[in-house]
C-alpha positions as CSV (number, residue, x, y, z in Angstrom):
1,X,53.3,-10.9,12.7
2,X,53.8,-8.1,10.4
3,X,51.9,-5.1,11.2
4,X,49.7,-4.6,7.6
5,X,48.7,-8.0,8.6
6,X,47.2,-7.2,12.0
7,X,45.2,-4.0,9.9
8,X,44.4,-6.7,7.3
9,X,42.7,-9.0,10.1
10,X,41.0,-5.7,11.5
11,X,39.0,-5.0,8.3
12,X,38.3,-8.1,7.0
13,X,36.6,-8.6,11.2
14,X,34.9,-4.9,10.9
15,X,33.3,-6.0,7.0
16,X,32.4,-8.9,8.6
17,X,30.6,-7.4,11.3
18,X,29.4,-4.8,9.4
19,X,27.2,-7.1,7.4
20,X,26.5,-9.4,10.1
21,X,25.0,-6.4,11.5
22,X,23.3,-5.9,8.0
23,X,22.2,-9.0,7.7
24,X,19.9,-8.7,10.9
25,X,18.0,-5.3,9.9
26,X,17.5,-7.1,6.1
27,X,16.1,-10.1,8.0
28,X,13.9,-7.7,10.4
29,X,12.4,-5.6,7.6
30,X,11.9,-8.5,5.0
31,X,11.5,-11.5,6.4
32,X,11.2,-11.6,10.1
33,X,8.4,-8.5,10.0
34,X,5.4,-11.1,10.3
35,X,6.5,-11.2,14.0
36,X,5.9,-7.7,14.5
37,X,2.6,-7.4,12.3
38,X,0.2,-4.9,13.8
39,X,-3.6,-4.4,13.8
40,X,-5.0,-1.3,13.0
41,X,-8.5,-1.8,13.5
42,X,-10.1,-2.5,16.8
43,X,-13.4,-4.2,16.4
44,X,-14.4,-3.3,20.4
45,X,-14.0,0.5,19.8
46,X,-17.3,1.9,19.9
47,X,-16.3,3.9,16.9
48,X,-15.7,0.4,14.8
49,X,-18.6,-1.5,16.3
50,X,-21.3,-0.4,13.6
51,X,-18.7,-1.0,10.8
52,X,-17.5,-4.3,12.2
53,X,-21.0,-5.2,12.1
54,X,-21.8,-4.5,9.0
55,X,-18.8,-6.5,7.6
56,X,-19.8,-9.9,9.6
57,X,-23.2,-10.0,7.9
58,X,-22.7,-8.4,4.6
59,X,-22.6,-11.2,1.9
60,X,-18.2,-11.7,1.2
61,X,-16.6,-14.5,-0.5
62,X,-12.5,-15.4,0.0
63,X,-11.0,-15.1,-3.4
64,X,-8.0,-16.9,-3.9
65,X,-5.0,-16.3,-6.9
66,X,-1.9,-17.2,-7.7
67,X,1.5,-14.9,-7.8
68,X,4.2,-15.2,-10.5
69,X,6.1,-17.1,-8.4
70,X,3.0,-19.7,-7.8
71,X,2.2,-17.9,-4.1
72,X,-2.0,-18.4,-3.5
73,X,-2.9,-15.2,-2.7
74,X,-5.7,-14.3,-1.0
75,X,-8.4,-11.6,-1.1
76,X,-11.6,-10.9,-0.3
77,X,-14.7,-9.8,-2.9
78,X,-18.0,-8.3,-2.0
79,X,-20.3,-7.6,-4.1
80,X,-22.3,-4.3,-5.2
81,X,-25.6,-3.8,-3.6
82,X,-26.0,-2.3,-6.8
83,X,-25.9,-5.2,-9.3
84,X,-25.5,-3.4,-12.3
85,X,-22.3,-1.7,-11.0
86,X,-19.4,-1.7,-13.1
87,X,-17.0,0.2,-10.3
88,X,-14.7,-2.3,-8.2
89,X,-11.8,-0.6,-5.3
90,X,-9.2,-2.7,-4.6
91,X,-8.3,-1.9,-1.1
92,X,-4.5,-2.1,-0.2
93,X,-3.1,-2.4,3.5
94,X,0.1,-1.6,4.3
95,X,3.5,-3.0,5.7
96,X,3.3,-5.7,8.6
97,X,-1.2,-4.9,8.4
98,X,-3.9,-6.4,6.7
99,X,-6.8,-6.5,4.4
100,X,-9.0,-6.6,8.0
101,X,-7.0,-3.1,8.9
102,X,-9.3,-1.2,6.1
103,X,-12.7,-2.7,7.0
104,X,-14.0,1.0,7.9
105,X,-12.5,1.8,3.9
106,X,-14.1,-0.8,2.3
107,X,-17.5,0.0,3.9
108,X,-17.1,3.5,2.3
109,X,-16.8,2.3,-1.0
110,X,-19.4,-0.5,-0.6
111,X,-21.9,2.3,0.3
112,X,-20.9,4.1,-2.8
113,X,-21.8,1.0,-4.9
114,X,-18.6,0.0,-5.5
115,X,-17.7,-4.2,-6.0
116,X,-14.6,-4.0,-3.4
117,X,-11.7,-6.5,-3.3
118,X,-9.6,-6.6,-0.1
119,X,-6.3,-7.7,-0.9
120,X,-3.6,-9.4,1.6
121,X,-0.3,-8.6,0.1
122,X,2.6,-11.7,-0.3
123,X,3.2,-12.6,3.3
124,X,0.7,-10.2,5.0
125,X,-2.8,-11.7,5.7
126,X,-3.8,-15.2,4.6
127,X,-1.6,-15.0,1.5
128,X,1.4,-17.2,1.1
129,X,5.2,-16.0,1.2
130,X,8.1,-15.6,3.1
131,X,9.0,-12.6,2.4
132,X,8.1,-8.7,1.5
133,X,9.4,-6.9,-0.8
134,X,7.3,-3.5,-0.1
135,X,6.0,-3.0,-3.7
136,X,8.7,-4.5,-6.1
137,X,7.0,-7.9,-6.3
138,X,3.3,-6.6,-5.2
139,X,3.7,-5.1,-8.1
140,X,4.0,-7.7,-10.2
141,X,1.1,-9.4,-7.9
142,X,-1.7,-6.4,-8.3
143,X,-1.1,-7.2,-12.0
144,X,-2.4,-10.6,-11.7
145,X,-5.3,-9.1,-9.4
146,X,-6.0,-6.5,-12.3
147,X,-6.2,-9.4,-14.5
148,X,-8.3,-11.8,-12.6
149,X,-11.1,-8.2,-12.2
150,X,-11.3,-7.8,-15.6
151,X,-11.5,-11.5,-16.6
152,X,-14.1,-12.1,-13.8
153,X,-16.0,-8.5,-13.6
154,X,-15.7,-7.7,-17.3
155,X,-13.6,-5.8,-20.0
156,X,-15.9,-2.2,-19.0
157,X,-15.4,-2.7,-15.4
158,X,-14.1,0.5,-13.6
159,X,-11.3,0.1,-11.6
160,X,-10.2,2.3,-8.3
161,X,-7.1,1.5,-6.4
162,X,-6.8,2.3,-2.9
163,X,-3.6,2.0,-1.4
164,X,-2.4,2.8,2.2
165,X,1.2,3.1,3.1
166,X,2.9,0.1,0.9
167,X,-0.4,-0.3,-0.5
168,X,-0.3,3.4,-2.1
169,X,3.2,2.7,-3.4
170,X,2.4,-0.5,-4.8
171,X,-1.0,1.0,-6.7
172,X,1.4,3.3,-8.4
173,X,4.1,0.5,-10.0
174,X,1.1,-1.3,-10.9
175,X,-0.1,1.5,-13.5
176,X,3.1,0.4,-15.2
177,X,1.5,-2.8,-16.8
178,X,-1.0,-3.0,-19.6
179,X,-3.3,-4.7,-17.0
180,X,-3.9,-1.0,-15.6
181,X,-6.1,0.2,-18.6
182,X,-9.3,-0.2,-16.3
183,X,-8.0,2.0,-13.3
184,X,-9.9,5.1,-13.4
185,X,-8.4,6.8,-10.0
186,X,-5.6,6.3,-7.2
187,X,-6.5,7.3,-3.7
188,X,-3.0,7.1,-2.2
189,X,-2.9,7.8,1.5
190,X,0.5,7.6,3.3
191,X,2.2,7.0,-0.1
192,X,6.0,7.0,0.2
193,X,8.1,8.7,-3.4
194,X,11.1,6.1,-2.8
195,X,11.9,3.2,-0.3
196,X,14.8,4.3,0.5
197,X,13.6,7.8,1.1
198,X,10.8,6.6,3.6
199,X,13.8,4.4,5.1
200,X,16.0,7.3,6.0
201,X,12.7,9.7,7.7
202,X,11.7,6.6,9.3
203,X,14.7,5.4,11.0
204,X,14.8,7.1,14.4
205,X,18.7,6.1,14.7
206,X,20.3,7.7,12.2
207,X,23.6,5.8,12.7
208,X,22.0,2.5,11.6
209,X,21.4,4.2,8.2
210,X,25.1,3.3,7.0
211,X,24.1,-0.2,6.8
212,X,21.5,0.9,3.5
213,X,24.1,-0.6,1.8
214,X,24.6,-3.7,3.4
215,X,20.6,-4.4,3.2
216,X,20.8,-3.4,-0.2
217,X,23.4,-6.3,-1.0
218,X,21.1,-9.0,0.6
219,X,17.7,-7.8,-1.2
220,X,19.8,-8.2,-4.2
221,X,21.8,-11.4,-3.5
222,X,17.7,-13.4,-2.1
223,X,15.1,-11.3,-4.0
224,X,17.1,-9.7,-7.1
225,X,16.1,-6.6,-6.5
226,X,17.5,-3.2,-5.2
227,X,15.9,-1.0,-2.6
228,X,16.5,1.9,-5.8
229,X,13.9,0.2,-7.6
230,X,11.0,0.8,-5.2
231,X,10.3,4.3,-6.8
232,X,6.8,5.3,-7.1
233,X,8.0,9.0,-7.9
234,X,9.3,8.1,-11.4
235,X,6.2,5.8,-12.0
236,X,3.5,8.4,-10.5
237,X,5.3,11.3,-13.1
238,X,4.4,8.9,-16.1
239,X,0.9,8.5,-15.4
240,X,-1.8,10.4,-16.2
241,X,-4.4,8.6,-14.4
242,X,-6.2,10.8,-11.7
243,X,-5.2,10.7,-8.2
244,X,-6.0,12.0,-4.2
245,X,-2.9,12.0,-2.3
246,X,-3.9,12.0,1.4
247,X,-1.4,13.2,4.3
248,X,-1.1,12.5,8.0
249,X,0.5,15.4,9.8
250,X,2.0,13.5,12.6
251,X,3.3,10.4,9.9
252,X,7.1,9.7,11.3
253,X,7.2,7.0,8.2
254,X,6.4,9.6,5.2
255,X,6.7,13.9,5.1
256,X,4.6,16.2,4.0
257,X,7.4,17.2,1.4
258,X,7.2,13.3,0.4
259,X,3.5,13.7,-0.2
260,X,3.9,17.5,-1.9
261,X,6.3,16.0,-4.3
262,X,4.4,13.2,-5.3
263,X,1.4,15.8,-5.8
264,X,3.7,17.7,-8.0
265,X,4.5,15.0,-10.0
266,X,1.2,14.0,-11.0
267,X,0.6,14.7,-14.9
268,X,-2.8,15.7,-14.8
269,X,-5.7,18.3,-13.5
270,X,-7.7,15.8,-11.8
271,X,-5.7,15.6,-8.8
272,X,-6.4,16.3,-5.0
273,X,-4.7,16.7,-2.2
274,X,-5.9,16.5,1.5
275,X,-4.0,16.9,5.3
276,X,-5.2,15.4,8.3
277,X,-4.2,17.0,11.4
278,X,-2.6,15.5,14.3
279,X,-3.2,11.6,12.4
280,X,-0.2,9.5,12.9
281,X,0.9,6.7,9.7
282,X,-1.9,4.9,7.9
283,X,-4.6,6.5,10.6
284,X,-5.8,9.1,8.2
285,X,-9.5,7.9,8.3
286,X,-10.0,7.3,12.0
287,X,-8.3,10.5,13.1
288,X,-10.8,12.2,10.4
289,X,-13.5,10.5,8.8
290,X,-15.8,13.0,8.0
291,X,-13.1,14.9,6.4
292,X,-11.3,12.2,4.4
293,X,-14.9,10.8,3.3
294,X,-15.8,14.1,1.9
295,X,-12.4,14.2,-0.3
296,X,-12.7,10.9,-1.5
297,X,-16.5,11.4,-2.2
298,X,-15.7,14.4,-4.5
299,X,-13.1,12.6,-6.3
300,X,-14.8,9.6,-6.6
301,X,-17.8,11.4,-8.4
302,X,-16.3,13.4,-10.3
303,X,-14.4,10.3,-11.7
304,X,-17.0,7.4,-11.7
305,X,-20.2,9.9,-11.6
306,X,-21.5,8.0,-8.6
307,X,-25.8,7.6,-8.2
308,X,-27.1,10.2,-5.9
309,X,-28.4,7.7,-3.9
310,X,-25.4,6.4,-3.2
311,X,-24.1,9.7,-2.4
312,X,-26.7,11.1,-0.2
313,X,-25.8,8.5,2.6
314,X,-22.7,10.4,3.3
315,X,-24.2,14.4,2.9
């Protein structure tokens, strides 16, 4: 056998094992993460126990939608104690969580007389699908969400988006679609600027980041969609709806530059910014509450102008 042929048979085995080798981190991250979902919120801490509470007996009701792609989607809506309110939060969990993860957030905004929608993302949850695509087709879900609150809550309602981790990325692309004209504020906490970007920081192997390329083919060639396109940087620079970026020191997923960029971005005054010290990813609120409810109460009221009543709760 000539020799070219011998390298010929060499690449064509390394190719091949390179994507082989692809294939399995694609698979991992997109399809296969269900099996390494986490829980965030501990309902036997003795921090939780008051909050858990709450949630069992406040009055909730499972709301069900369907995606583009006929997905039934689920969420869950409670109700105002105020029923006059016109404010609703959506309340966004992150990769491999949970709407139950963001209990303790929901309860925040519930006290401030905000409607509140906890919303399982495509595949997370009790919502249908096979896959993730961490924000490009949320996306396109939170639009039918935005649609469904102001064809069920009314043209004036007042919307907030809360987003944690995926969840802040994906309230960002959704302020691309008309359906946004109600959202009022983004609280973004743990928000990444790019996929790919949050890919690189969070990959603790740095070898395993030459196969970016190979992933990249296979979210093309099952989901039509490039990890390039997961780019909340170029959305959040468009928008000029306000917004409270929130940090976590100790976050191995998303850097402070990656939050101080996408503060500098932001095209308007009403913007805030807040670090919490020694929190980890997505544990902003339970490494600091008092701090993190503070933030978001200022912003919140500057925004909504919130009844003091409702405010006094957390002074």
């Amino acid at each position: 056998m000539e020799t070219w042929m011998y390298w010929a048979i060499g690449i064509v085995l390394l190719i091949s094992l390179y994507f082989i080798i692809a294939y399995f981190y694609y698979r991992k991250l997109f399809v296969n993460f269900r099996h390494h979902s986490i829980q965030l919120f501990d309902p036997e801490a003795e921090l939780n126990k008051e909050t858990y509470n709450w949630y069992k007996e406040i009055p909730k009701e499972d709301i069900y939608i369907k995606s583009y792609d006929n997905l039934k989607l689920h969420g869950i809506y409670i109700p105002s104690h105020d029923k006059k309110s016109e404010k609703l939060a959506f309340v966004l969990h992150g990769y491999k969580s949970s709407s139950y993860d963001l209990i303790p957030i929901c309860k925040m905004y519930s006290d401030l007389g905000f409607k509140v929608l906890l919303v399982d993302f495509r595949g997370h949850g009790k919502s249908e699908g096979k896959f993730t695509s961490m924000g490009h087709y949320e996306k396109y879900d939170m639009k039918n969400w935005l649609h469904y609150a102001t064809r069920n809550y009314g043209q004036k309602i007042e919307i907030l988006l809360h987003g944690v981790s995926m969840g802040a990325a994906t309230s960002v692309l959704a302020t691309q679609f008309k359906e946004s004209k109600n959202v009022n504020l983004l609280v973004l906490e743990s928000g990444f600027t790019s996929l790919k970007a949050t890919l690189k920081l969070s990959t603790r192997f740095k070898p395993l980041l030459i196969f970016l390329f190979g992933i990249n083919f296979y979210t093309f060639i099952f989901h039509k969609f490039f990890l390039s396109e997961i780019n909340p940087l170029k959305v959040i620079e468009k928008s000029t709806i306000p917004i409270l970026i929130i940090h976590s020191e100790k976050d191995r997923a998303i850097s402070e530059a990656m939050s101080k960029e996408l503060f500098e971005a932001i095209n308007t005054d009403t913007k805030d910014y807040l670090s919490i010290k020694d929190s980890k990813h997505a544990m902003a609120f339970s490494f600091d509450q008092n701090n993190y409810v503070k933030k978001v109460l200022k912003m919140t009221n500057k925004v909504f102008s919130l009844k003091k009543s409702d405010v006094k709760k957390y002074k």
